[in-house]
PyMOL CGO cylinders between C-alpha atoms (Angstrom):
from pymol import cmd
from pymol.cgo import CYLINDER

trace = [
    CYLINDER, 8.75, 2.90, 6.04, 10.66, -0.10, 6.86, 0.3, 1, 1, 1, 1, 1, 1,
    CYLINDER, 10.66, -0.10, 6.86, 14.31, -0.77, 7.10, 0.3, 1, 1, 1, 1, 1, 1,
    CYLINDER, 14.31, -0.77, 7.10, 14.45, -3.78, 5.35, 0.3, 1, 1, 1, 1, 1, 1,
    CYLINDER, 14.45, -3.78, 5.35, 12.33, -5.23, 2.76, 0.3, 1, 1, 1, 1, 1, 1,
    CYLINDER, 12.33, -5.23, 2.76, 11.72, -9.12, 2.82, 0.3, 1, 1, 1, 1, 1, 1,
    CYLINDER, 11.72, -9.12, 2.82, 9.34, -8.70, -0.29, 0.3, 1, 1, 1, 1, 1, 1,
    CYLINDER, 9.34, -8.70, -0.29, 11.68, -6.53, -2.42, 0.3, 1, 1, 1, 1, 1, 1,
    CYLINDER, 11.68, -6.53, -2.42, 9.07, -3.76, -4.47, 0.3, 1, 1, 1, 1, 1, 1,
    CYLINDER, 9.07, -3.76, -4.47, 10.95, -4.26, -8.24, 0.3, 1, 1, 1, 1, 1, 1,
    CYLINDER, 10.95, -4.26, -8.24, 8.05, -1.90, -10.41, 0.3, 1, 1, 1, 1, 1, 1,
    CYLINDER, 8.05, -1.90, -10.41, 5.48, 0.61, -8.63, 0.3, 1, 1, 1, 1, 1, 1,
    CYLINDER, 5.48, 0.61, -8.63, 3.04, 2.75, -10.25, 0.3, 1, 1, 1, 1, 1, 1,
    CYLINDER, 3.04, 2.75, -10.25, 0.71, 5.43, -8.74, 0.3, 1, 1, 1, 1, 1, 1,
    CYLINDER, 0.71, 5.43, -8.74, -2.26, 6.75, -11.01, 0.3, 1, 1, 1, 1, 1, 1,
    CYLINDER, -2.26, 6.75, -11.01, -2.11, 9.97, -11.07, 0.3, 1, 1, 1, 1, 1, 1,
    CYLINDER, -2.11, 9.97, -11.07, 0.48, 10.94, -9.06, 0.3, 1, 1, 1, 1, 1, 1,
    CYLINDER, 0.48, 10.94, -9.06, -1.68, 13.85, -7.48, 0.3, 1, 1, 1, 1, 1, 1,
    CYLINDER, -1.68, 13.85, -7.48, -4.91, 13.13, -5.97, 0.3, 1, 1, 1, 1, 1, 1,
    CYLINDER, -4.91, 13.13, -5.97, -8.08, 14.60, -7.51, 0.3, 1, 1, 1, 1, 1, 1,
    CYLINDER, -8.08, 14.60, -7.51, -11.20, 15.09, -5.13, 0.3, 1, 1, 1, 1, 1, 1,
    CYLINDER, -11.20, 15.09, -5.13, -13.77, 13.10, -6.57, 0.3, 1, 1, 1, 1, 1, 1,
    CYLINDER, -13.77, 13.10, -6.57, -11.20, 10.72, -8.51, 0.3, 1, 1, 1, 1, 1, 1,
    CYLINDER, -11.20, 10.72, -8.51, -9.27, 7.49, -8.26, 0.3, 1, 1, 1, 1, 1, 1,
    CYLINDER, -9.27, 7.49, -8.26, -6.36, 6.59, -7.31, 0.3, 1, 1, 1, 1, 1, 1,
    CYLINDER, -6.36, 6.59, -7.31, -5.02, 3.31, -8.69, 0.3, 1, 1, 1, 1, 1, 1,
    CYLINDER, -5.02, 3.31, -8.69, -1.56, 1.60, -7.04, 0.3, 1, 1, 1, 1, 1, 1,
    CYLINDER, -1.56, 1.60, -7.04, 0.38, -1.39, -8.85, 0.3, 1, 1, 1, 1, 1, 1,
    CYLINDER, 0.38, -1.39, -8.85, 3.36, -2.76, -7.04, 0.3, 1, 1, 1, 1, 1, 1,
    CYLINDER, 3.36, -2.76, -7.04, 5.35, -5.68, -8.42, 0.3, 1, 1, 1, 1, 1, 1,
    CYLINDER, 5.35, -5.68, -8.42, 7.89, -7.26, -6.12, 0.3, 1, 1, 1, 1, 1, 1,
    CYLINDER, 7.89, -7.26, -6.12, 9.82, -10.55, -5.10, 0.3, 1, 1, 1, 1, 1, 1,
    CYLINDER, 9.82, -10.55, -5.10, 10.39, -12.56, -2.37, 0.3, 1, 1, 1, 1, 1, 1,
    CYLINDER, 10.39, -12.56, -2.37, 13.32, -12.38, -0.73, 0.3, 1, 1, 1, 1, 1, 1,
    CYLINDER, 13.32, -12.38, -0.73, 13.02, -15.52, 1.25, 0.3, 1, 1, 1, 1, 1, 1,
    CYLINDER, 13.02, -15.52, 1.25, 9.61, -18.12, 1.75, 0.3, 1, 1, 1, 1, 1, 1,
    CYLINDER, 9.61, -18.12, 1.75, 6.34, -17.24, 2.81, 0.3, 1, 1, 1, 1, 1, 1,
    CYLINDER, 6.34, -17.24, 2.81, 2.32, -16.64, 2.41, 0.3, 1, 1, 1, 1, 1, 1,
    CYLINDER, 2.32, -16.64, 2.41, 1.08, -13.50, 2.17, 0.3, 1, 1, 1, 1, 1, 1,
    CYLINDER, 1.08, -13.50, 2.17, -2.26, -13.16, 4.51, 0.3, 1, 1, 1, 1, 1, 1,
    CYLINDER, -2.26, -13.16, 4.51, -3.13, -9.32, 3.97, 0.3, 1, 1, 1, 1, 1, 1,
    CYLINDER, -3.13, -9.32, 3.97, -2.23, -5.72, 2.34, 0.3, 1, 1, 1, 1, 1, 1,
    CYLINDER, -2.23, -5.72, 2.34, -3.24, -3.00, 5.15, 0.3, 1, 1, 1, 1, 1, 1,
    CYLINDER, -3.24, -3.00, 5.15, -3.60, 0.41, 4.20, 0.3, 1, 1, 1, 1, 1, 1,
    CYLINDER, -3.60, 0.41, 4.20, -3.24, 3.08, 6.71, 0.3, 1, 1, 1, 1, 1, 1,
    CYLINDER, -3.24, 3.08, 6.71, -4.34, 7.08, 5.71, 0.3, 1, 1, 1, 1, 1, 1,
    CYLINDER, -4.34, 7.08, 5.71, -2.89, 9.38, 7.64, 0.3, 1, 1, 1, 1, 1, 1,
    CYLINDER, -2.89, 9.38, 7.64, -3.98, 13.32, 7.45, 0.3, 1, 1, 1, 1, 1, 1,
    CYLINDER, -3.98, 13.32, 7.45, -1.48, 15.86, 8.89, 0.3, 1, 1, 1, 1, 1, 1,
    CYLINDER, -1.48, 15.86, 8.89, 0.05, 12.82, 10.91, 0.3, 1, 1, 1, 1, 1, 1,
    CYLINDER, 0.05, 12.82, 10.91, -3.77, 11.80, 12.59, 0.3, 1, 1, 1, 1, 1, 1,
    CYLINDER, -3.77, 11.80, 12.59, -4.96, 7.85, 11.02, 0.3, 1, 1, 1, 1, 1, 1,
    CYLINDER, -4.96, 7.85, 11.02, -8.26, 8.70, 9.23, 0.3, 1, 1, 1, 1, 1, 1,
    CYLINDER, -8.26, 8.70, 9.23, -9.44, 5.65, 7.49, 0.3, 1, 1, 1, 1, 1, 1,
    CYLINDER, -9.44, 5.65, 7.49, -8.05, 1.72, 7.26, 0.3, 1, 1, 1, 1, 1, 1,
    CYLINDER, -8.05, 1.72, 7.26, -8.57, -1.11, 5.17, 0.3, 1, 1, 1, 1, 1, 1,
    CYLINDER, -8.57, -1.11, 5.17, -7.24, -4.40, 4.78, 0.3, 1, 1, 1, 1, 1, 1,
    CYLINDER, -7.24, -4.40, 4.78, -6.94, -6.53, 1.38, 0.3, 1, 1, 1, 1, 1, 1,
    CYLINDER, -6.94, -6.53, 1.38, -7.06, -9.63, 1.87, 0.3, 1, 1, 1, 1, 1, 1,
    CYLINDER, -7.06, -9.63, 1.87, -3.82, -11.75, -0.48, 0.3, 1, 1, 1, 1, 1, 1,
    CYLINDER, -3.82, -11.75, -0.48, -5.35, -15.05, -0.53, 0.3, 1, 1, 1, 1, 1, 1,
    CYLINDER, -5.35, -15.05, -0.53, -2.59, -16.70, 1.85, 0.3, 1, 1, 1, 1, 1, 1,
    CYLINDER, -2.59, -16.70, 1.85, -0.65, -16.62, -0.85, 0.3, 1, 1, 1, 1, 1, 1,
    CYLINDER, -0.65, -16.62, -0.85, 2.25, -18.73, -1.26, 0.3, 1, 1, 1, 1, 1, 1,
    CYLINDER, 2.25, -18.73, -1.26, 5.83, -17.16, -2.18, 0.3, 1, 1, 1, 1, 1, 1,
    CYLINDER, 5.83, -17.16, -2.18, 9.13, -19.23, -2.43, 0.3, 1, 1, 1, 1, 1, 1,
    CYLINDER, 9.13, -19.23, -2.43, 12.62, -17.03, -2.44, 0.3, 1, 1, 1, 1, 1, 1,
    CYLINDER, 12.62, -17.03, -2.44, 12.44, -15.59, -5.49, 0.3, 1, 1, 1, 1, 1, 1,
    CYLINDER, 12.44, -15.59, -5.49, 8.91, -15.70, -6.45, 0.3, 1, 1, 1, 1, 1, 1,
    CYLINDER, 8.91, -15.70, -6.45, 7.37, -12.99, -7.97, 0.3, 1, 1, 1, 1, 1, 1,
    CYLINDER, 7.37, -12.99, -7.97, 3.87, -11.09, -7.19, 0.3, 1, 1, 1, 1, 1, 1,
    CYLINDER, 3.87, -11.09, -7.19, 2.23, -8.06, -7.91, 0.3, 1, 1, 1, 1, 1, 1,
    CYLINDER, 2.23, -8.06, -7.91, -0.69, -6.19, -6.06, 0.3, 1, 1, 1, 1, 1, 1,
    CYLINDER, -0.69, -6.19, -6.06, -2.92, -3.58, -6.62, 0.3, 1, 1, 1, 1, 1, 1,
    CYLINDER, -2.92, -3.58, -6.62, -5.43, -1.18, -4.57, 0.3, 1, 1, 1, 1, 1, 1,
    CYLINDER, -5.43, -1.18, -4.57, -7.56, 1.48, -5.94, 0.3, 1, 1, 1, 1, 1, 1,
    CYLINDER, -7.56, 1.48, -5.94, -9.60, 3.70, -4.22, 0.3, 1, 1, 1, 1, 1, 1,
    CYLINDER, -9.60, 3.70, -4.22, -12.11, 6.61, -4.47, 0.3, 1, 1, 1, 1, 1, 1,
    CYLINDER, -12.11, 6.61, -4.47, -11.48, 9.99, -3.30, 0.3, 1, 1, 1, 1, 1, 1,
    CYLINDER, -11.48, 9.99, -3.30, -14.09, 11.82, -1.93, 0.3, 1, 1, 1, 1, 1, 1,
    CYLINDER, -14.09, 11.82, -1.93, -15.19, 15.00, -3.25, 0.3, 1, 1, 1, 1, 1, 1,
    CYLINDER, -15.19, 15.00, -3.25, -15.12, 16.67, 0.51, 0.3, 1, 1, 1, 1, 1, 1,
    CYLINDER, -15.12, 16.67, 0.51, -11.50, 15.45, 1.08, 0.3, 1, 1, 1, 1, 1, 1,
    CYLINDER, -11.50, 15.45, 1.08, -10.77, 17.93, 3.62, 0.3, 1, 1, 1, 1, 1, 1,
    CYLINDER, -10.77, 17.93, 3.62, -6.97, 19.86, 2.56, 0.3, 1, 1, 1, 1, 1, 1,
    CYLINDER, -6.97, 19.86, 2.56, -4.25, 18.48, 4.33, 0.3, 1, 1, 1, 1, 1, 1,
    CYLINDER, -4.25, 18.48, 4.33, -0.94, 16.48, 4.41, 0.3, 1, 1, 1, 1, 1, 1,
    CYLINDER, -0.94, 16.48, 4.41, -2.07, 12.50, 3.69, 0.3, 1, 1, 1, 1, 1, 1,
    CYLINDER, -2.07, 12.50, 3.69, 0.29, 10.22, 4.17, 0.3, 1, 1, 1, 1, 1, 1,
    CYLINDER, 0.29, 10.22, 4.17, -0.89, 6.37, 3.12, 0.3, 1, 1, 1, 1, 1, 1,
    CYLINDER, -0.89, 6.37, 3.12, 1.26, 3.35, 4.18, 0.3, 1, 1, 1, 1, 1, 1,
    CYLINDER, 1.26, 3.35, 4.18, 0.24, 0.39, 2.43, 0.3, 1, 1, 1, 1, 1, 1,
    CYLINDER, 0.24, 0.39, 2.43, 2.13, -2.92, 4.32, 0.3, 1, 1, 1, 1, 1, 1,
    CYLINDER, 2.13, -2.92, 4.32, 2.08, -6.29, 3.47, 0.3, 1, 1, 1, 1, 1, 1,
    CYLINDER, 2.08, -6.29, 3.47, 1.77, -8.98, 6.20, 0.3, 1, 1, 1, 1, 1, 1,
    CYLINDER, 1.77, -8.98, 6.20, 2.12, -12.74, 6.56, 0.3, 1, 1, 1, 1, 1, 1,
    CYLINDER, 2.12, -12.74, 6.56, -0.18, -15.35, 7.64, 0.3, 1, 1, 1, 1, 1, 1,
    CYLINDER, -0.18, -15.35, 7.64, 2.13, -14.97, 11.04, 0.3, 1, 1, 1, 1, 1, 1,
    CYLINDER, 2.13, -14.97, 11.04, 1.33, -11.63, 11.36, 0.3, 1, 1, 1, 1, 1, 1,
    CYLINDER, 1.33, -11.63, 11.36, 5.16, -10.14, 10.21, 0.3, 1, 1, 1, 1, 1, 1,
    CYLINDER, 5.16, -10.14, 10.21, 5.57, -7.22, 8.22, 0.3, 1, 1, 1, 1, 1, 1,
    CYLINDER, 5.57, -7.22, 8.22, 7.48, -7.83, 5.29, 0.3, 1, 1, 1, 1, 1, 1,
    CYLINDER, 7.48, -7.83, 5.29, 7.44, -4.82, 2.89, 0.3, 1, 1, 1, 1, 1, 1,
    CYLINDER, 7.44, -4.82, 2.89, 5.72, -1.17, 3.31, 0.3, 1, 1, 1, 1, 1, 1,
    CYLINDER, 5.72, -1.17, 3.31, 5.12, 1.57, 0.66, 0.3, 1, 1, 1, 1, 1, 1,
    CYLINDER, 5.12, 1.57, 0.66, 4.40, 5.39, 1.63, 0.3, 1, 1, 1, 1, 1, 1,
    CYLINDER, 4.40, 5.39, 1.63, 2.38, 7.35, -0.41, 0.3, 1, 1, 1, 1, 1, 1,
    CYLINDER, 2.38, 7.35, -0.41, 2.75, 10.67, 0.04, 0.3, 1, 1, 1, 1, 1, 1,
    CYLINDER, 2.75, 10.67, 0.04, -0.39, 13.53, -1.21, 0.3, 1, 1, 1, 1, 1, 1,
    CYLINDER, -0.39, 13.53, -1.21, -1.38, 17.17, -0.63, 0.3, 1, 1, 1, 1, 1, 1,
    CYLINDER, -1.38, 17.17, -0.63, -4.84, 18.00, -1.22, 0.3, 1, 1, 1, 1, 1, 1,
    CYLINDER, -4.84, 18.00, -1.22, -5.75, 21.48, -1.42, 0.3, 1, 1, 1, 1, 1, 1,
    CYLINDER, -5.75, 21.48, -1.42, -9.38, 23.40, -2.25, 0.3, 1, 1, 1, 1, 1, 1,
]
cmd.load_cgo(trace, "trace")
């Protein structure tokens, strides 16, 4: 979802890799910085059949990354049991305390009845 990382994703892990109405989804990405600078906020984005649905931001403390530093984050969320079927696409971006985009993950889910 982006052309070029500046906080390069080195481990990600999705739990379970299909979603489950009613269940959990967990997300663990572990990644390093490809050049200085603070992390402000993780925003998630849920798309179904290309239409946003739902948002959330998480907030990352301002925190501080030299080149080369390494940091991991994690989200989990519940999924409701009436989860309508559908295409959902979930971006999850992280953004610095100047408001730049430096890395982006895309989930990608079909939920059926």
């Amino acid at each position: 979802c982006m052309d070029e990382n500046r906080f390069k994703m080195t481990r990600i892990s999705i739990e379970p890799m299909e979603i489950i109405k009613g269940g959990e989804i967990h997300v663990k990405v572990q990644g390093e910085a490809q050049e200085s600078m603070v992390l402000k906020n993780l925003h998630i984005s849920t798309l179904l059949n290309g239409l946003e649905v739902w948002t959330d931001d998480q907030d990352q403390e301002m925190t501080e990354l030299d080149e080369g530093d390494k940091h991991t984050w994690e989200y989990d969320a519940f999924v409701p049991s009436f989860a309508p079927p559908g295409h959902f696409d979930i971006y999850f971006t992280l953004i610095t305390d100047k408001g730049e985009k430096v890395s982006c993950l895309l989930g990608k889910f079909d939920v059926t009845d």
